[in-house]
C-alpha positions as CSV (number, residue, x, y, z in Angstrom):
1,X,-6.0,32.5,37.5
2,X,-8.5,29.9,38.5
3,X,-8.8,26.5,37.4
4,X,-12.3,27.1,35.9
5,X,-10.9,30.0,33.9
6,X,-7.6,28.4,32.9
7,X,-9.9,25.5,31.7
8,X,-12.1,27.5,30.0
9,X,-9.0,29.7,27.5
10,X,-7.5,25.9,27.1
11,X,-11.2,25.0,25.5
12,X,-11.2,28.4,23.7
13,X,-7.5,28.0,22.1
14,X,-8.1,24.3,21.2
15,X,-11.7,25.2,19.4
16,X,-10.0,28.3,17.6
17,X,-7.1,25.5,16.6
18,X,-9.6,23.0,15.0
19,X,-11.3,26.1,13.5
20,X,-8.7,27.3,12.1
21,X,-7.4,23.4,10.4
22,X,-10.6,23.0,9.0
23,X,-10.3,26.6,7.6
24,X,-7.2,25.5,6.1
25,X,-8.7,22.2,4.2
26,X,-12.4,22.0,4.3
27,X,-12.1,18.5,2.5
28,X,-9.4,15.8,3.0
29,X,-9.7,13.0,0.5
30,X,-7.9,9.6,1.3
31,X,-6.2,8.2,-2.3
32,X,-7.3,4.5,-1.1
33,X,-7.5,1.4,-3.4
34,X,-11.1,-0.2,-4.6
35,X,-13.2,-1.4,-1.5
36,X,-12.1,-5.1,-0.7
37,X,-7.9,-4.2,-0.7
38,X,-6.0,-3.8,2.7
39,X,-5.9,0.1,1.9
40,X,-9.5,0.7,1.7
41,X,-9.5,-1.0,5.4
42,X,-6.7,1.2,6.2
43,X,-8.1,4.5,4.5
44,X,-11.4,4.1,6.1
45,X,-9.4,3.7,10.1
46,X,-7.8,7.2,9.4
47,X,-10.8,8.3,8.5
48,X,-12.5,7.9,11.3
49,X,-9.3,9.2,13.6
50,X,-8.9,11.9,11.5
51,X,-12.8,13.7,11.7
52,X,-12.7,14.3,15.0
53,X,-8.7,16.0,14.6
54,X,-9.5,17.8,12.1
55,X,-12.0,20.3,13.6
56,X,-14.8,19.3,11.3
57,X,-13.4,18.9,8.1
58,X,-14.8,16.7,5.7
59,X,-12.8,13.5,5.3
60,X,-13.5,11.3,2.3
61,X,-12.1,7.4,1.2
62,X,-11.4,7.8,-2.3
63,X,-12.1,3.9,-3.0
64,X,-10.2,3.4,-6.3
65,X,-6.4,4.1,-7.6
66,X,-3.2,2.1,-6.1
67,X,0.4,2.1,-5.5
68,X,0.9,3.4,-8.8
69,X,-1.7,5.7,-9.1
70,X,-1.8,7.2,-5.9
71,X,1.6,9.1,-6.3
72,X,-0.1,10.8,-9.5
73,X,-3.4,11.5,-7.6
74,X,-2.1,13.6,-4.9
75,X,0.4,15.1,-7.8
76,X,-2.7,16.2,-9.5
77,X,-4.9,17.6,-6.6
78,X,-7.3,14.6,-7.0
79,X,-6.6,13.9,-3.3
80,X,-5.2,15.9,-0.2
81,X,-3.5,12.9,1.2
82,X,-2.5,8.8,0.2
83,X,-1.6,6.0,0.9
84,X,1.8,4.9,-1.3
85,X,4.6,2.7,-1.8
86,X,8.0,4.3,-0.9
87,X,9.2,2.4,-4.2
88,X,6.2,4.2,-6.6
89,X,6.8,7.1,-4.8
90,X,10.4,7.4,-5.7
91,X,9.7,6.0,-9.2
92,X,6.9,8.6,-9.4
93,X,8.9,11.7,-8.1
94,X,11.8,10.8,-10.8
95,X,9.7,10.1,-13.8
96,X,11.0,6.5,-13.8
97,X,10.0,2.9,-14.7
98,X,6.4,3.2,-15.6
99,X,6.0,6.6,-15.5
100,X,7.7,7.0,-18.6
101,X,9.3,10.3,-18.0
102,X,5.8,11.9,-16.2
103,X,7.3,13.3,-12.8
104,X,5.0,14.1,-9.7
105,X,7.8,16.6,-8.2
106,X,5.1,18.0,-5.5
107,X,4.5,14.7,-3.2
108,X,6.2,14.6,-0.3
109,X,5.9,11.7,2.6
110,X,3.8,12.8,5.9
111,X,4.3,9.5,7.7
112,X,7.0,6.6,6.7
113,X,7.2,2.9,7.5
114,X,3.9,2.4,8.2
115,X,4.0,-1.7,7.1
116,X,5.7,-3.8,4.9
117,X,3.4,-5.1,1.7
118,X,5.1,-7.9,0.0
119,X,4.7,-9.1,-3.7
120,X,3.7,-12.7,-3.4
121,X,3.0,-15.2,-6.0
122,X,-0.2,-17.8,-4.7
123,X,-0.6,-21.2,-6.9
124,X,-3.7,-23.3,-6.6
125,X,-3.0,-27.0,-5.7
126,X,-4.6,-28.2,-8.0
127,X,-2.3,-27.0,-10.5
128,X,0.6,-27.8,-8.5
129,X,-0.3,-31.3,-8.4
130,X,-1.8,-31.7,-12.6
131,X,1.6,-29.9,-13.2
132,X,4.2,-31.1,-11.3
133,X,5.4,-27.2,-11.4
134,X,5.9,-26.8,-7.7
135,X,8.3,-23.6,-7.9
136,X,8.2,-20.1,-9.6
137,X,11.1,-21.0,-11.7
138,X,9.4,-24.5,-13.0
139,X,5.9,-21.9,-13.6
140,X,8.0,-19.7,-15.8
141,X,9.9,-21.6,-17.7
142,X,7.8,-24.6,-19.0
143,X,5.9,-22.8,-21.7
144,X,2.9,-23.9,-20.4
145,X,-0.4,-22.2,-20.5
146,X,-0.7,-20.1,-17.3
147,X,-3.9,-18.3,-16.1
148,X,-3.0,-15.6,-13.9
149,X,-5.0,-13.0,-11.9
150,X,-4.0,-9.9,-10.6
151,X,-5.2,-6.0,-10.1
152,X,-6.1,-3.6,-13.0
153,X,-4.0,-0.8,-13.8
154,X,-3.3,2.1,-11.3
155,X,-2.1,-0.8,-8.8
156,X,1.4,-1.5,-8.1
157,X,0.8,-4.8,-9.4
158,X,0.6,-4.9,-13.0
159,X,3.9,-3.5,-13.4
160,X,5.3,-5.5,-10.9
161,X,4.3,-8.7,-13.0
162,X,5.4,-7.5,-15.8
163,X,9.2,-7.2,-14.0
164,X,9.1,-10.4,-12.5
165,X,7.8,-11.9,-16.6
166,X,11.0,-10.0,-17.7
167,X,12.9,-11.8,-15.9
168,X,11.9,-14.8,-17.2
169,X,11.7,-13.4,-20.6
170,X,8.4,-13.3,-20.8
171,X,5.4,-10.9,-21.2
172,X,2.0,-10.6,-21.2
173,X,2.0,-11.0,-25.2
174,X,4.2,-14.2,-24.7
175,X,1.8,-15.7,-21.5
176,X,-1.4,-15.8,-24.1
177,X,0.6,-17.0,-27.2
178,X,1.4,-19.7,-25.0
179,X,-2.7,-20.2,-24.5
180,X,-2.6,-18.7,-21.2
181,X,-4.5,-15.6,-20.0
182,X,-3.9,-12.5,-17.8
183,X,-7.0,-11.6,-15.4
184,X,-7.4,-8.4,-14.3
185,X,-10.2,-7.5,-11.4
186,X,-10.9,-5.4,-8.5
187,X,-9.8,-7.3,-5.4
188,X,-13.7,-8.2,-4.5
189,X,-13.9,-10.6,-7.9
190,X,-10.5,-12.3,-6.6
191,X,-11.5,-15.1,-4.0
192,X,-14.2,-16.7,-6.8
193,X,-12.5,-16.6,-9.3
194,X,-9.7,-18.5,-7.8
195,X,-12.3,-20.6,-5.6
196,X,-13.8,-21.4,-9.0
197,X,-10.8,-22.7,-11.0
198,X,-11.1,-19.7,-13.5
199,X,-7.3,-18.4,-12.9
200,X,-4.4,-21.0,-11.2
201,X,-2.0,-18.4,-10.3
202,X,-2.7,-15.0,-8.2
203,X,0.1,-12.5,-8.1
204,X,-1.0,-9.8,-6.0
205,X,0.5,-7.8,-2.5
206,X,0.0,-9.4,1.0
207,X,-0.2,-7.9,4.5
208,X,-1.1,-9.1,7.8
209,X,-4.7,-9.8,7.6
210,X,-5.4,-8.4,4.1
211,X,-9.4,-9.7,3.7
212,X,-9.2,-10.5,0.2
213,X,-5.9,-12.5,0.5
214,X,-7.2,-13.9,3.6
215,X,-10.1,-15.2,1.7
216,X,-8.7,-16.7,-0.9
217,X,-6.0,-18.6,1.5
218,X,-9.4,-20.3,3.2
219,X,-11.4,-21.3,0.5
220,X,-9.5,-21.6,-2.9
221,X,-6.8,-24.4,-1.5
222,X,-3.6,-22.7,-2.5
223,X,0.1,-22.2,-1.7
224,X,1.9,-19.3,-1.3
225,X,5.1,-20.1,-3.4
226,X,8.8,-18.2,-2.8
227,X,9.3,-15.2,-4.7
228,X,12.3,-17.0,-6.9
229,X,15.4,-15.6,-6.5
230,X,15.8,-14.6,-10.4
231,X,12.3,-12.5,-9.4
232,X,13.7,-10.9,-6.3
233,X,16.8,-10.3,-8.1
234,X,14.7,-8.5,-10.6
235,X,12.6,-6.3,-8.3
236,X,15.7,-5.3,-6.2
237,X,17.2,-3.4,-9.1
238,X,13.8,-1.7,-9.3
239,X,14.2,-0.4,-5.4
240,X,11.5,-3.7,-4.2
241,X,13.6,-5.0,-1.3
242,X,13.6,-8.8,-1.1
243,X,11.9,-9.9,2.0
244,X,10.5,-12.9,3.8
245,X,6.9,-12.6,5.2
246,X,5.8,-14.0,8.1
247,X,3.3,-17.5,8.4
248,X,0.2,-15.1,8.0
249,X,-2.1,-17.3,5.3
250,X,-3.3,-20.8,5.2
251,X,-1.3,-22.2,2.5
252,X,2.0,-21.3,4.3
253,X,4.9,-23.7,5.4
254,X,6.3,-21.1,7.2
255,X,8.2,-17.6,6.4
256,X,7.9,-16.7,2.9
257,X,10.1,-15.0,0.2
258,X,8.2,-12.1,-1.3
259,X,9.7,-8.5,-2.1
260,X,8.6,-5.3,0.1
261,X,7.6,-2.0,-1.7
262,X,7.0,0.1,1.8
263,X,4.0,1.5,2.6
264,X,3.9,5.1,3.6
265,X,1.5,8.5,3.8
266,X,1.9,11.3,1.3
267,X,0.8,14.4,0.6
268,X,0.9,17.5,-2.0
269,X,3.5,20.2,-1.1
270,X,0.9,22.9,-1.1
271,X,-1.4,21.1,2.2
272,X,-1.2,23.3,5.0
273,X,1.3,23.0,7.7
274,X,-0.6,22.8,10.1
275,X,-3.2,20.5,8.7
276,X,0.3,17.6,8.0
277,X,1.2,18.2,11.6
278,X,-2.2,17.0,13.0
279,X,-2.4,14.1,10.6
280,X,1.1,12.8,11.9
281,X,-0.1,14.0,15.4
282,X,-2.9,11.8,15.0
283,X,-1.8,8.7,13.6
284,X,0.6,8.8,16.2
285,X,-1.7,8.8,19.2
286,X,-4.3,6.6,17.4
287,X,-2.0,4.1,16.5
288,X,-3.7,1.3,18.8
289,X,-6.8,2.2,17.6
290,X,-6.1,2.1,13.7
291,X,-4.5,-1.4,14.9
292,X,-7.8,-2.9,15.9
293,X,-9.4,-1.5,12.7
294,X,-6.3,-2.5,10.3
295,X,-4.3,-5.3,12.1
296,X,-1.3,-4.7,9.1
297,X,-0.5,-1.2,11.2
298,X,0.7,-3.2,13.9
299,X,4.4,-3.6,12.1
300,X,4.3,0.7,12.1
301,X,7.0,1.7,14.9
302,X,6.9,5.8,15.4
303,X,10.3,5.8,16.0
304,X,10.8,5.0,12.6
305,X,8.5,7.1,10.7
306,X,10.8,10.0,10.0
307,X,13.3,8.1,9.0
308,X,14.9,8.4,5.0
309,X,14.8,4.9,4.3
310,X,11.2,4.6,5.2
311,X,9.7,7.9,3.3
312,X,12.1,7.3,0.1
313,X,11.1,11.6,-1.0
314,X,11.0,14.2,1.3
315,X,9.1,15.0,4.1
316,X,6.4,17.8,4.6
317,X,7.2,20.7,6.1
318,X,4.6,20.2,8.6
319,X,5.6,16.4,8.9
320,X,9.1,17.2,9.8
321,X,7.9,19.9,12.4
322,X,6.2,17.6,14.5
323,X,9.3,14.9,14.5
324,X,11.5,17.6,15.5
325,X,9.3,18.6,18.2
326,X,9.5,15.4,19.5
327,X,13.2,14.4,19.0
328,X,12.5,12.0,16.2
329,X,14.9,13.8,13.7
């Protein structure tokens, strides 16, 4: 066989290939977060490595939902593929904590340990210094009024709070009796209304070069405080793994306690095979381009992206055939 011919059936086979994937899902939709979070930045990389995979296939950023919502998204067939927490996932796939019972039983993980994402609490100086509260235990127990911003509903976040103001007795109900107020907005509104004195308190995820969080950290004059122990403590029993982040922000004196939820890819059951082993494919080979669009990625180590611990529910089908092609489980 000549070259030219052998080159020409290798064209043919790879065009009947991407033919036949977009065939198999004409649309994939990315369960994101609202533009202005670290997942729309991340959503909007794969994007852009997965058009050309996918052998013409649409591929669309859906730019609202969250940790928590995500798991019910894909569950529902609102989205082929999103991004998760391995905690919400688990939580979702069981029916547990916040999901009250409602189980998504048909997500399964395409692409595990993609970057940590830490809960972090970040005080405005200002406060620190009319307060004298320097420390998320002396915040939560002097019955002061607190003004606290955070995501809406469908985030991990919300929920999250309202474990670590458990912990401390508290609730929402309990934070404005005390005269204080609970802010929720789209990421966007954060950096002003922290810049502008309307909220002293920002409880909210951070990652390596997250825009909004970056943003705040270089014009609202804050500090990122330790996640208390009596908070970690509290979000461990709820599968959040205490963790220190690394001196990322403006406003840090170095590592920082905060609790990690995971960050991985998921899918419904029902996407094709062959369509979750060119996703995987693709993120794999991409992975130093996705880096340069999302710099958070850089912490993601194939190695380790089959592993349990790091996909929480099970794999794909078509996941778990590429790792065992490639000896990664």
């Amino acid at each position: 066989m000549t070259m030219k011919k052998y080159l020409g059936i290798a064209v043919l086979t790879g065009t009947l290939a991407a033919a036949s994937i977009a065939g198999a899902a004409a649309t994939i939709r990315i369960g994101s977060m609202p533009v202005g979070s670290g997942w729309y930045v991340a959503a909007a990389a794969m994007e852009q490595a997965l058009k050309p995979a996918l052998g013409g296939a649409a591929v669309e950023v859906i730019a609202r939902g969250g940790g928590v919502a995500n798991p019910m998204v894909v569950e529902q067939g609102k989205a082929e593929i999103a991004l998760s927490n391995v905690a919400t996932s688990v939580w979702a796939m069981n029916g547990e904590e916040l999901y009250n019972g409602k189980k998504a039983t048909r997500i399964r993980s395409l692409i595990g340990g993609l970057n940590p994402v830490y809960m972090a609490i970040i005080v405005k100086n200002d406060f620190i210094k009319k307060t004298g509260l320097d420390t998320m235990d002396k915040i939560f127990t002097s019955g002061k009024p607190l003004r606290i911003v955070m995501k809406p509903q469908g985030s991990n976040v919300p929920p999250t709070v309202d474990m670590i103001l458990a912990a401390y007795g508290l609730d929402r109900a309990k934070i404005k009796a005390q005269g204080g107020e609970i802010i929720q907005v789209n990421p966007e509104q954060t950096p002003d209304i922290m810049r502008e004195g309307r909220a002293d308190i920002l409880l909210d995820t951070v990652l390596k070069g997250h825009p909004m969080i970056t943003e705040v950290a270089l014009t609202a004059d804050v500090t990122f405080m330790d996640l208390s122990e009596k908070a970690r403590t509290k979000l461990a029993a709820n599968g959040v793994k205490p963790a220190q982040y690394p001196e990322w922000f403006k406003g840090q004196k170095g590592p920082t306690w905060g609790a990690d939820f995971g960050t991985h890819l998921i899918a419904r059951d029902d996407l094709p095979d062959e369509v979750a082993y060119t996703i995987v494919k693709t993120f794999l080979e991409k992975r130093e381009d996705l880096v340069k669009a999302y710099p958070a990625f850089n912490a993601f180590d194939p190695k380790e992206a089959a592993k349990a611990d790091n996909n929480g529910i099970p794999l794909h089908p078509g996941a778990a055939k590429y790792y065992k092609e490639h000896g990664m489980m």
